[in-house]
Steps between C-alpha positions, in 0.01 A plus 500: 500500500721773679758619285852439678641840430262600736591246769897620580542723733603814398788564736745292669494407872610721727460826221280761528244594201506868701880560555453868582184445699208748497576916437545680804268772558577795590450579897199684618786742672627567147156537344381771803844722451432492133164560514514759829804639378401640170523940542191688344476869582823476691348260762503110494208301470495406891531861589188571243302238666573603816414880475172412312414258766611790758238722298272259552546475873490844520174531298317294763543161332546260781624176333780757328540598955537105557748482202722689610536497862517078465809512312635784701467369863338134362199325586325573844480151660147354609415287772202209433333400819334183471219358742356214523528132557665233347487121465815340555617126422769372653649225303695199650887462488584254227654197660850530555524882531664588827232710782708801594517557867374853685766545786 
């Protein structure tokens, strides 16, 4: 047999058993400028990235190249030609629906 304690509901109508709701996070904006921000050496970490990666580049290291010159002038775009054929079905109106006229 259930034990009727058990059965109530533990709030009211209408009331929350989460008032506050879940913690906010912190942003990813906030986490990047803490993260990025922090000074080492007299240079912040997004400057020390950015000059090893430039070393890198320099070195010959082509994915360090594509790195950098993607988030300096972005991605170079590339155009997909497609060939081929295709099978098309044409599906009837449903009744009702208004045929639009070509004038």
């Amino acid at each position: 047999m259930a034990n009727p304690q058990n059965l109530k509901k533990p709030w009211q109508k209408g009331q929350s058993g989460n008032p506050k709701g879940r913690p906010k996070l912190p942003s990813m904006k906030t986490i990047m400028e803490s993260v990025l921000g922090d000074i080492k050496d007299g240079k912040s970490a997004a400057e020390a990235i950015m000059m090893a990666m430039r070393n890198k580049a320099i070195k010959g290291d082509v994915r360090a190249a594509e790195f950098i010159i993607d988030r300096a002038y972005g991605k170079a775009k590339e155009s997909i030609e497609l060939s081929g054929s295709t099978n098309m079905v044409i599906m009837p109106k449903p009744p009702g629906e208004e045929e639009e006229n070509e004038d």
